[in-house]
C-alpha angles and dihedrals in degrees: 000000000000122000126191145179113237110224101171139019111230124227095251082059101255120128105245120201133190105308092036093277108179116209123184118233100004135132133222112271094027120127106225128191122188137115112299104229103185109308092340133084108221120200094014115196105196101224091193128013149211131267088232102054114114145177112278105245087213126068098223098056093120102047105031124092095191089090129030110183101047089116080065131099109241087235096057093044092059089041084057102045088053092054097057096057093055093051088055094050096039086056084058087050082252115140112178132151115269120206131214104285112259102237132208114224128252116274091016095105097120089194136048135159112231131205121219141180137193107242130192086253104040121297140303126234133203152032127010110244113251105294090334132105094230109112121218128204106240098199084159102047108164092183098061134059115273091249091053086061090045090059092058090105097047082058089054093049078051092057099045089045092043117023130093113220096252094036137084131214130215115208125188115203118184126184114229130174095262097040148285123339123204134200119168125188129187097033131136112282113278121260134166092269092046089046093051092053102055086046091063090039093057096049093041085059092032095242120175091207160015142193129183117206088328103325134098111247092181142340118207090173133349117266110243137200120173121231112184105313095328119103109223125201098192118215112251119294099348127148122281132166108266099232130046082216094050092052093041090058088043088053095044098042087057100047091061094046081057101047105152098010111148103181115029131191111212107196124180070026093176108183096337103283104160097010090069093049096046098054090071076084116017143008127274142222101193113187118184130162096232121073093201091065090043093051084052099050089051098045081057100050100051091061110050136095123246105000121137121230122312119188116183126203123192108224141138106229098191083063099034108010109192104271123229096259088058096040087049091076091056111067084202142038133193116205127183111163129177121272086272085071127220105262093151089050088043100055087052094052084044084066097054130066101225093166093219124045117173112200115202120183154181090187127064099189093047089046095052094045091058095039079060101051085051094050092057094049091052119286140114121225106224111183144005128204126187120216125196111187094138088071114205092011142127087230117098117182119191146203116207123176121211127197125199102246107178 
């Protein structure tokens, strides 16, 4: 039996003492015995605990895999988060003041990807179990919406309908405004039966729609969310922000980091998340890699009241970043890269003198690396928000605004 004093949470969310010695589901300042297995403690038994230990609000805390920090007081995990974000910047030389973490609220994640196998007696949907394959049911999930957990059962259906016994599915169900929407991967290969059966299976759960491995297998009514006044049917499977609180405080957060903005380049421009917004009050350049995205944002676009003009360019800006003599035309840019960062488009906005960035991110350390690559090439960073939509969670997304100083 070893037993062991946590000094520091980690930022995969296990307790790491002097060693490093890695233990699953402690806090800083607990004392922690269990059998030492390389550089991990199995089985811990915390022999004293935190102050800011609490009762997990889900039942399947312990089990579960889908959240890491519920034994932790709210107001610890926002300190930590924070935290987190000033390390990142202070390992770049950058000091700024962090606000409380804007938090979204329990069972208001409107996506979530569910697991499901083919059993002898029907199928079984959820989580995946803490670093395991076994999938547990999660009846009581206090992370998603409550009409995410009600359409456990249709995933099952799915995986009767769909799986291969050996097999597991992934389904993807997002609330929209007009229903469920549904996107499966790793299922059997689409035939007419198959297809018949998902069609009674979408009007017996009311679905709006379906897709099978990237394609749409059938579409009742468009999914619709709804972006500023804009009305956006998302392509299948594609990336959205997992709160609507949460994207509600991103939106926000950049607005405000635009105010006055009359051109703006959206770059990493998704589905239009900000662009649509936006364009209440300029107009608005989106790039974005993926045409699907693109066709969706326009579509949107076209058919919405009171926005101002919104042009799209499909580009990947890893590959062919926009250079400075085609940013100079725009006096703001919106940037929201991947976790990888955007460190080539980065250095071209760094030669320009666009007054107004506003830096969204899902990295703190990536984020951090490129502020700094702008600092250095002139320009202040103002102001920093947290935003906590992955709610308990090791996960912390951001909002900066920059400011040209020179």
């Amino acid at each position: 039996m070893t037993t062991v004093k946590i000094k520091r949470l980690g930022h995969l969310g296990d307790g790491i003492a002097d060693g490093p010695i890695y233990v699953p589901s402690a806090l800083p300042g607990e004392v922690v015995s269990g059998t030492l297995v390389g550089e991990h403690l199995r089985d811990p038994k915390i022999d004293m605990p935190s102050e800011h230990r609490v009762k997990p609000p889900c039942s399947h805390a312990r089990s579960c895999g889908g959240c890491q920090l519920q034994h932790a007081s709210d107001v610890f995990v926002a300190d930590w988060k924070r935290e987190v974000v000033r390390q990142a910047l202070a390992a770049q030389g950058i000091a700024v003041e962090l606000d409380e973490p804007i938090t979204s609220p329990a069972r208001s994640r409107r996506r979530a990807t569910f697991s499901v196998k083919r059993t002898k007696k029907g199928a079984l949907a959820g989580f995946h179990m803490k670093a395991s394959d076994t999938i547990i049911a999660v009846p009581n999930c206090q992370l998603v919406h409550p009409d995410l957990v009600a359409a456990l059962p249709m995933v099952e259906a799915l995986g009767v309908l769909g799986a291969s016994r050996k097999g597991e599915l992934s389904v993807l169900v997002t609330r929209t405004n007009t229903g469920l929407d549904v996107s499966v991967t790793g299922g059997k290969e689409m035939d007419l039966a198959l297809h018949q059966a998902l069609a009674d299976l979408a009007r017996e759960y009311d679905l709006t729609r379906i897709s099978w491995d990237g394609e749409i297998a059938l579409q009742r009514r468009a999914p619709v969310l709804a972006l500023g006044p804009a009305d956006l049917t998302p392509p299948p499977g594609t990336f959205l922000q997992a709160t609507k609180d949460g994207e509600t405080a991103l939106i926000n957060a950049v607005k405000q980091a635009l105010t006055g903005a009359k051109r703006v380049a959206d770059l990493f421009a998704g589905c239009g998340t900000f662009a649509l917004p936006l364009a209440q009050d300029a107009m608005v350049h989106a790039v974005e890699a993926d045409r699907d995205m693109m066709n969706a944002l326009d579509h949107a676009w076209r058919n919405a009241e009171g926005l101002k003009r919104v042009t799209h360019e499909v580009r990947d800006l890893f590959r062919n970043p926009l250079q400075p003599d085609e940013l100079s035309r725009f006096d703001a840019v919106v940037i929201d890269p991947p976790r990888a960062g955007a460190a080539a488009q980065v250095a071209e906005i760094a030669q320009t003198k666009i007054p107004k960035i506003a830096h969204v991110s899902c990295n703190p350390a990536t984020f951090a690396r490129d502020t700094a690559t702008l600092i250095r090439a002139g320009y202040d960073l103002e102001w920093v928000k947290v935003v906590d939509q992955f709610r308990w969670s090791t996960h912390v997304e951001l909002v900066a605004l920059l400011r040209w100083g020179k």
